[in-house]
N, C-alpha and C positions, 0 to 999 in steps of 0.2 A: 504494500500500500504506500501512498505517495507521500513525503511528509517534505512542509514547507519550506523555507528557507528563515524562518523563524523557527520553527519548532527544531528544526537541526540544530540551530545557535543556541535552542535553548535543551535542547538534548547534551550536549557536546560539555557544556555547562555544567549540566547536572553529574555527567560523567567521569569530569573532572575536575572541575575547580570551587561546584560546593559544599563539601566537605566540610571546611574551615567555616565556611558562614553560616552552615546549617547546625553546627556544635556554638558559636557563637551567639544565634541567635536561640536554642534552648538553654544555652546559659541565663539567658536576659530573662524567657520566658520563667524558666523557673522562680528568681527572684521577686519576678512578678506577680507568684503563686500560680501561676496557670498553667503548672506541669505539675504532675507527681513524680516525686525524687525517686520513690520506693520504683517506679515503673518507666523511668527516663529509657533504658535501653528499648523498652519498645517502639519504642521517638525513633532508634536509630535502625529498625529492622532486625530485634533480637528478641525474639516472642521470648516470653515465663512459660508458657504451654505446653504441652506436645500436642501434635494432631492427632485428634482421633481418627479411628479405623474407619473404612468407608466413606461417600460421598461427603463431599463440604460445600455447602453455599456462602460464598463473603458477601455479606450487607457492608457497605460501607456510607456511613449515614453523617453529614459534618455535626451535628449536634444535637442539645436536646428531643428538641421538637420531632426532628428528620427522624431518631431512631423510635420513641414511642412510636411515631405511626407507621412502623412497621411490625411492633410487637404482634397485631394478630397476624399478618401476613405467616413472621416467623414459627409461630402457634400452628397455624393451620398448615403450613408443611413439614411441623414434626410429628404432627398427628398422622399425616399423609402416609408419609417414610421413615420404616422404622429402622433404616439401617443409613440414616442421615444426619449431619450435623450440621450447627451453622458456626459459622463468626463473624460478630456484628465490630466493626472497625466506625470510632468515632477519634474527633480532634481533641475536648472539651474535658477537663476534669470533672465539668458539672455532669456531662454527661455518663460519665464512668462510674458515679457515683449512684446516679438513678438507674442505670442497665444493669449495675450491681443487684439489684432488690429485684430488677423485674425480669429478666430472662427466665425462660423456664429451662427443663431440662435439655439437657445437649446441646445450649446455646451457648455462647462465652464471649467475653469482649474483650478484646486486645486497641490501644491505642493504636492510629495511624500511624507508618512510617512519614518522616519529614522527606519530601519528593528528592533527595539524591539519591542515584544509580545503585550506588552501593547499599542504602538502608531499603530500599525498594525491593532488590532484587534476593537481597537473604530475607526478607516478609514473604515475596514468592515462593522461595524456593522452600521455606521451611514449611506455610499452608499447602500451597500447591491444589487451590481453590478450583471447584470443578465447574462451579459456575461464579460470576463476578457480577454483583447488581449495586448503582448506583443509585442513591436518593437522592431526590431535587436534581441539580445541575452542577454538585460543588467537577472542577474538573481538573486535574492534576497531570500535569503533560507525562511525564514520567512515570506517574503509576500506570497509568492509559496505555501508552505504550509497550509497556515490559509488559502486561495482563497481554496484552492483544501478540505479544512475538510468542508466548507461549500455547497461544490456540484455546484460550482460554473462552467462553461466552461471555459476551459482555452488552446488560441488559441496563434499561432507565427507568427509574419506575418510579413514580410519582414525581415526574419532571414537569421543573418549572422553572421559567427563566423571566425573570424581572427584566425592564427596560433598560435599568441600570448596567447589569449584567451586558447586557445583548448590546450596549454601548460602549461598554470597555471592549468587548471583544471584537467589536465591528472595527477597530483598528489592528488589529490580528485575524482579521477573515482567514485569511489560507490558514495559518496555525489553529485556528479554530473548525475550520473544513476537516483540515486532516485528523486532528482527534475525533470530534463528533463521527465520521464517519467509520471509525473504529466499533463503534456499536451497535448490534444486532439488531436491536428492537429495542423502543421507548413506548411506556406509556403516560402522556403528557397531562397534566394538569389540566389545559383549559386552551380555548384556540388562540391567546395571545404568546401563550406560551410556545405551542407549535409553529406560529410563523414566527416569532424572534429563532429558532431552533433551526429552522426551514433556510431562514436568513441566513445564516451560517453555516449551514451545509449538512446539516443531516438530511438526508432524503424523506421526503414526505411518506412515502411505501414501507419507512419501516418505523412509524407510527402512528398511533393511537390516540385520541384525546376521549381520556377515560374520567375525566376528574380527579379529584384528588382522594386519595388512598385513605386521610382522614376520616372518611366519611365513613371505611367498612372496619375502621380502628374500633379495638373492646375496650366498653367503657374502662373510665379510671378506676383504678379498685379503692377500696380502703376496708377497714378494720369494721365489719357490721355491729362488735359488741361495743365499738368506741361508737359508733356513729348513733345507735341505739341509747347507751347513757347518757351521749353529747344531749339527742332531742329532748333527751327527759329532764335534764339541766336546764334545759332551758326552757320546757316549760310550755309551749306553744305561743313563745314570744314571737312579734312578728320581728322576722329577720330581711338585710339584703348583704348582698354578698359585693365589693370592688376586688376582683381576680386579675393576678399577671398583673396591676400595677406597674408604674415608671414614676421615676422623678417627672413632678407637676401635677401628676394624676391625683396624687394622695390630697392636693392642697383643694382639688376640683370636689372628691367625693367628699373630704368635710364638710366643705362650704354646701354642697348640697344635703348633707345631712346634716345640719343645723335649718335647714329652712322647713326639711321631711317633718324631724322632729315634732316641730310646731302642730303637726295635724295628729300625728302618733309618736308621745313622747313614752311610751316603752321598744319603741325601735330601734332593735343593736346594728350597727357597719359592724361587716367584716371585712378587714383590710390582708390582704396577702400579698404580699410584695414578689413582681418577680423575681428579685434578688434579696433573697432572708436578708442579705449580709449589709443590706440596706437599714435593717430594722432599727438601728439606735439613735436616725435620720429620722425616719418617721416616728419612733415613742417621743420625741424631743418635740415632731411640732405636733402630737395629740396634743401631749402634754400643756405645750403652750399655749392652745386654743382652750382648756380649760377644761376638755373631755375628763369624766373618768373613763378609766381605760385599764382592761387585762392584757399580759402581754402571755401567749403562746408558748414561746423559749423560757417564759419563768414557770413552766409548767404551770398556769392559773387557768380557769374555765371562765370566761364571762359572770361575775356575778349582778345579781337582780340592779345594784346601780351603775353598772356601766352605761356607756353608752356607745363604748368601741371597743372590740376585740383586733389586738395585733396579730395574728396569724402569720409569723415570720418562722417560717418551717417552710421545708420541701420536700415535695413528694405524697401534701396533703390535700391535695387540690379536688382529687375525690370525693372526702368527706367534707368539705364545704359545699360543695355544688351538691350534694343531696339533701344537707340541712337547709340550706335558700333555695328559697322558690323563685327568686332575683338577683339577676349577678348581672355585673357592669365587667364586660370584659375589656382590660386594659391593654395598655400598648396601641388605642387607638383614639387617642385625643393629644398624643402627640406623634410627631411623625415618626412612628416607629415602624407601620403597617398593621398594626394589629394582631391577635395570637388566635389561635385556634379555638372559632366558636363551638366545634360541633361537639364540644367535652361538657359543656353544660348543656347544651342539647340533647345530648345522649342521657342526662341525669335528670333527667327534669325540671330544668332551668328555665324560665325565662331570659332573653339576651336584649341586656341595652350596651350600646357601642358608639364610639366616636367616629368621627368622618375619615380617622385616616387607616383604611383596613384595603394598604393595596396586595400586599402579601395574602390576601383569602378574598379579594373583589367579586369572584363569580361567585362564592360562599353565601358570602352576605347579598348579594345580590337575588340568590334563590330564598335565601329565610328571609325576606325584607317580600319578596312579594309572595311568599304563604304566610302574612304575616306572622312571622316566630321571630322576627327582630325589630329591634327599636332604636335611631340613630336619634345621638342627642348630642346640643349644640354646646352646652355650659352648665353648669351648677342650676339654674334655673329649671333648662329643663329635664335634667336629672334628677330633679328633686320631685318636679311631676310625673315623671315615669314611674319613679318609686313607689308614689302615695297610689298612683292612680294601681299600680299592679298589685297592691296587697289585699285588693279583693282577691280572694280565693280563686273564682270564676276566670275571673279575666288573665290573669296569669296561670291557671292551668292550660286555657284555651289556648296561648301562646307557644306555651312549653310544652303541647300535644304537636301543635303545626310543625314546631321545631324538632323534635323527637321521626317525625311521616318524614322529614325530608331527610334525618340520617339512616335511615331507617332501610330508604332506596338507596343508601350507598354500597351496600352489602356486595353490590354485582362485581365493582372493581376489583374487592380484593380475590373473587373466585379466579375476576380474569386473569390476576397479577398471582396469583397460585400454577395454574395453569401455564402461564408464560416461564414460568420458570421451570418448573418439573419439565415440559417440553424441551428446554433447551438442556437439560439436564441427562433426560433420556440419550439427547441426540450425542450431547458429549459420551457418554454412557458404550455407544454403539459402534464411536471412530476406532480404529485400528490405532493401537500406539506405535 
């Protein structure tokens, strides 16, 4: 297959001369805390692992979000094949930490290798992965390459490509042709996605526009006898839930629940910060707004005078979203794009959201016209979302609409089941 005049430069590169800057630069990362010391060699292509016996599928997923929504995928083909394994490959300490709790049997997670030749090709050679599936679009010229010399299949599956993306690379077209065209079959996210993809030289004949994978993801779990004591703590308080949070978000959802208040002054916020590590940033300004407030990490439960609970934990997102009949999904009142509605959809959630949700636009654009979602402008009208959905009725009625449209997601993940065992088969079948 043909490769650029860019991507040779940057092969040749990788080949040879980054070594040095790729030890340099997880030097930095580490300090930064964004490596694990204990597991830094697998940064450099020296798995902790052995390979198990029999077929191996590599996910390799850049982070959080990418790898949850593959967890039922990876579910549903170990249920398939009992003589299968996987390895799910992220970037992301946070990540490492949450695929720690959630893989199930015969799955396992090893860190990325850092894309030079050398850490690439002992990750190869030590999996020797039978099939190769990519989440979303992350693209790495060097992993792509050495996967694709050893005959490897190499599949896309819940691809999505942001305009951003498809802007930086639209100045590397050929380097971008030549990878993209390395892979067998995509199944794309949404037809914005397919023509930025198209634009750059994957061939239209060897995808799909399935939707996104999200959609046929198992709910989030949690602890039924925690979530059980949690409701009876509290009581049949009416509650709403501010989920995935960002900086600015937190200052939005007080201000609109001080005005909520006013109509139901036993109504708790739950605040969940995307980033726990966040949390001493926002108890500081509960605090100075005059809330009383439990905070989550001091092990406390909401009591009867609160009127904020800090939920600065991870991994609990589950059990929030089935205590609230009302969640405000954050990351989209500022320009972040927004996070993944269909996890309180799949819970029984109600969805209010900000206007900046380009990362799930065809999402929200399907729940906004069965109406299961509610875009809101400011503190104002967030505060009437709220009051207006604690009728029972009206926020069930939403959170059913929401639930019918995840509900039809279920088709993707058979078909992204099927795409893989298919190519898996075939690999299966080649003469070595």
């Amino acid at each position: 297959m043909g490769v650029s005049p860019a991507l040779a430069l940057y092969l040749a590169w990788s080949g040879r001369g980054v070594a040095p800057f790729a030890e340099r630069k997880l030097r930095e990362r580490l300090e930064e805390g964004k490596e694990d010391r204990e597991r830094l060699n697998e940064r450099r292509g020296e798995p902790r692992l052995l390979r198990p016996e029999g077929s191996l599928i590599w996910f390799h997923a850049a982070s959080v979000g990418e790898s949850l929504a593959i967890l039922e995928l990876i579910r549903r083909l170990l249920e398939d094949r009992d003589d299968l394994s996987v390895l799910v490959t992220t970037g992301t300490v946070t990540s490492a930490g949450v695929m720690a709790g959630r893989l199930p049997e015969r799955a396992m997670h090893q860190y990325i290798p850092l894309d030079a030749r050398r850490f690439v090709t002992g990750f190869l050679d030590h999996w020797r992965p039978d099939v190769a599936v990519w989440t979303e679009s992350e693209l790495w010229p060097t992993l792509i390459c050495e996967t694709h010399a050893r005959g490897i299949p190499m599949l896309m599956i819940n691809a999505r490509m942001s305009k951003t993306s498809h802007d930086k690379w639209r100045f590397l077209r050929g380097m971008a042709k030549s990878l993209l065209r390395r892979f067998d079959h995509a199944l794309v996210q949404d037809d914005l996605s397919e023509m930025y993809l198209r634009r750059l030289g994957l061939p239209h004949w060897r995808m799909e526009v399935t939707g996104t994978l999200k959609e046929g993801a198992a709910a989030l779990p949690c602890d039924e006898d925690e979530r059980s004591a949690t409701a009876a703590h509290l009581g049949g308080r009416p509650v709403w839930l501010a989920a995935s949070t960002h900086a600015g978000e937190e200052r939005m959802v007080l201000d609109a629940h001080r005005i909520a208040v006013r109509a139901n002054p036993r109504l708790l916020l739950i605040i969940v910060p995307r980033h726990p590590e966040r949390g001493d940033e926002i108890a500081q300004m509960i605090q100075a707004d005059g809330w009383r407030f439990n905070r989550r990490t001091a092990d406390e439960l909401p009591d009867d005078e609160a009127n904020v609970y800090l939920a600065d934990t991870m991994g609990e997102l589950g059990l929030w979203y089935r205590i609230s009949p009302i969640s405000f999904v954050g990351g989209s009142m500022e320009p972040i794009g927004g996070h993944n509605p269909f996890e309180p959809a799949a819970l029984g959630s109600a969805i209010l959201h900000g206007p900046y949700v380009t990362n799930f636009v065809d999402i929200y654009q399907r729940l906004t016209e069965a109406k299961a979602a509610w875009l809101i402008s400011g503190p104002d009208k967030l505060a009437i979302a709220v009051n207006d959905l604690l009728n029972p009725d009206r926020a069930a009625s939403m959170a059913h609409a929401a639930w019918e449209v995840v509900s039809a997601g279920s088709e993707i993940t058979d078909r992204a089941v099927d795409l893989v065992l298919e190519h898996l088969d075939k690999r299966k079948e080649r003469p070595d």
